[in-house]
C-alpha positions as MATLAB code, in Angstrom:
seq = 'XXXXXXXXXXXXXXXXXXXXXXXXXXXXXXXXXXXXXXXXXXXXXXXXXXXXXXXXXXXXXXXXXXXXXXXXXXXXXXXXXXXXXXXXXXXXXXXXXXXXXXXXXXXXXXXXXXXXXXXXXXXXXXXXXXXXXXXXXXX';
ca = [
     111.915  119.819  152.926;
     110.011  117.299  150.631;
     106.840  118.394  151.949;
     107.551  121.799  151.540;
     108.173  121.482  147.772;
     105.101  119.590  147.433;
     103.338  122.486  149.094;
     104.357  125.163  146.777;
     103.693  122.875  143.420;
     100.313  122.686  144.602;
     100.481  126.181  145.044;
     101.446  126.680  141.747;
      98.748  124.875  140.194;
      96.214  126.704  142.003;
      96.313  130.147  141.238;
      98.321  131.834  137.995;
     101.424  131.071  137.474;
     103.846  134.022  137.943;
     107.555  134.994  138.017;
     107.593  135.289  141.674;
     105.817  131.811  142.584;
     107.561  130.119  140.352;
     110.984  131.108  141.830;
     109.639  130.839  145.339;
     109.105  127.214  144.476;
     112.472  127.108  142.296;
     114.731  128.290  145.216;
     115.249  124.905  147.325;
     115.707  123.403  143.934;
     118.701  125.206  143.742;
     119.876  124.623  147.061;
     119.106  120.944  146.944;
     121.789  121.024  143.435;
     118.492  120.024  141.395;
     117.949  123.432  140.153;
     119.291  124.723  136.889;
     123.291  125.982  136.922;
     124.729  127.887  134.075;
     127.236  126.778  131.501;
     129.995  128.352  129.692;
     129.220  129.006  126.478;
     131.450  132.024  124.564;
     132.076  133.242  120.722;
     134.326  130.673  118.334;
     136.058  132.689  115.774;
     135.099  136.161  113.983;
     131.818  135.230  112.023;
     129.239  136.962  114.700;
     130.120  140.576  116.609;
     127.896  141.896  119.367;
     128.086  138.013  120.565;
     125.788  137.169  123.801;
     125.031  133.992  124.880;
     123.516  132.213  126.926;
     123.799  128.439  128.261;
     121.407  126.881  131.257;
     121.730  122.658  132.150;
     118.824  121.039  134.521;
     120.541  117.973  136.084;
     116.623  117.007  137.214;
     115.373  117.232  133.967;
     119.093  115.785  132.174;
     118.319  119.325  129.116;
     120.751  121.765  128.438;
     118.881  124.733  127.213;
     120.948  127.822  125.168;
     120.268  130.912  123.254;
     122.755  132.745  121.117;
     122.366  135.867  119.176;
     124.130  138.685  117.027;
     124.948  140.007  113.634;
     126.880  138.524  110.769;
     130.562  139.895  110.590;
     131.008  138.817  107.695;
     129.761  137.752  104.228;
     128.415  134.094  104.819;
     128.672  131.920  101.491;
     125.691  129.505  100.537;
     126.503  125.631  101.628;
     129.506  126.223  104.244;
     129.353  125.134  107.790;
     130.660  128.125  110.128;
     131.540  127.453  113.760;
     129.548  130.688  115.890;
     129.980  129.301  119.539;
     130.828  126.885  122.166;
     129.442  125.694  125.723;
     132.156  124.198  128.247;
     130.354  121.084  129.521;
     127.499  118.867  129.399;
     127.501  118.720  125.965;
     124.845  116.624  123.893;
     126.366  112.814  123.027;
     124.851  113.494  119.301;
     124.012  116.439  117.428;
     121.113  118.621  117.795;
     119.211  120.749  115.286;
     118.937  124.204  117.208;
     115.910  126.743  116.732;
     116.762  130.105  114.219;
     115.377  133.366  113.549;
     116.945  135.293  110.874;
     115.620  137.258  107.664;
     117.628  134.425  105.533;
     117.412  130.849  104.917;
     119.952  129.054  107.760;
     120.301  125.817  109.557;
     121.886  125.849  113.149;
     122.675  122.651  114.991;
     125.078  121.868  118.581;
     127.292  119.197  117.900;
     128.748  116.477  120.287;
     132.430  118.633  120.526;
     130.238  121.389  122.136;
     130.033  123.665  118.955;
     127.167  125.395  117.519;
     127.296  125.708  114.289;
     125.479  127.670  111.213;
     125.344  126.656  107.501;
     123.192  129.145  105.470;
     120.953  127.809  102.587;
     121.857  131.199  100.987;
     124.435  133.744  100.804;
     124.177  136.290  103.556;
     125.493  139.701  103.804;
     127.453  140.919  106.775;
     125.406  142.719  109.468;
     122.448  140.377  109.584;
     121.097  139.723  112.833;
     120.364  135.911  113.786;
     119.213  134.418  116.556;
     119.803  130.892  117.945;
     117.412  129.033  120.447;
     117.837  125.222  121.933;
     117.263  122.368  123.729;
     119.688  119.336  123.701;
     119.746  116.197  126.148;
     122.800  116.788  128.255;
     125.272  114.325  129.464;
];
């Protein structure tokens, strides 16, 4: 089975790397428990509507990797911490500053309870879209 892995990575490095190669090589990964398994991860309280989420954890690579988007449901006040979302397990033992696109000035961070949190550095309007993007060592 080793050899076999080793096999396709040199594959890999040889020609381009594409979708389909790189899940060829991905599969016994998965079967071996080293690949990456999915986390729960849902909405915490009203502030965000058309909520999707998504929460990955490598056990090989000890990352938790998550991406969280949708719109403001309501008016978001300058200064205030608001709770958005939460993953189930393998949360980070500290916090983590978290990746954000959005048309206004925000912070976004995952802390060691498992919540991701917002905290604008301006007053936001309800219906703004953000989007959340992150990488955390997992326990």
């Amino acid at each position: 089975m080793i050899q076999t892995i080793l096999k396709r990575l040199g594959a890999l490095r040889d020609g381009p790397l594409k979708r389909r190669r790189l899940l060829t090589f991905l599969a016994p990964l998965t079967l071996l428990g080293l690949g990456p398994t999915n986390l729960t991860i849902g909405a915490f309280g009203s502030n965000l509507k058309n909520f999707s989420g998504t929460a990955r954890h490598s056990a090989m690579l000890g990352l938790g990797i998550l991406r969280v988007s949708g719109e403001t449901n309501v008016a978001l006040t300058a200064d205030t911490t608001y709770d958005i979302a939460t993953i189930g397990a393998h949360i980070p033992t500290s916090t983590y500053a978290l990746s954000v696109y959005c048309q206004k000035d925000l912070d976004a961070r995952l802390g060691s309870a498992g919540t991701i949190q917002i905290r604008p550095k301006e007053d936001i309007p309800a219906g703004y879209g953000i989007y959340i993007a992150g990488i955390w060592i997992a326990s």
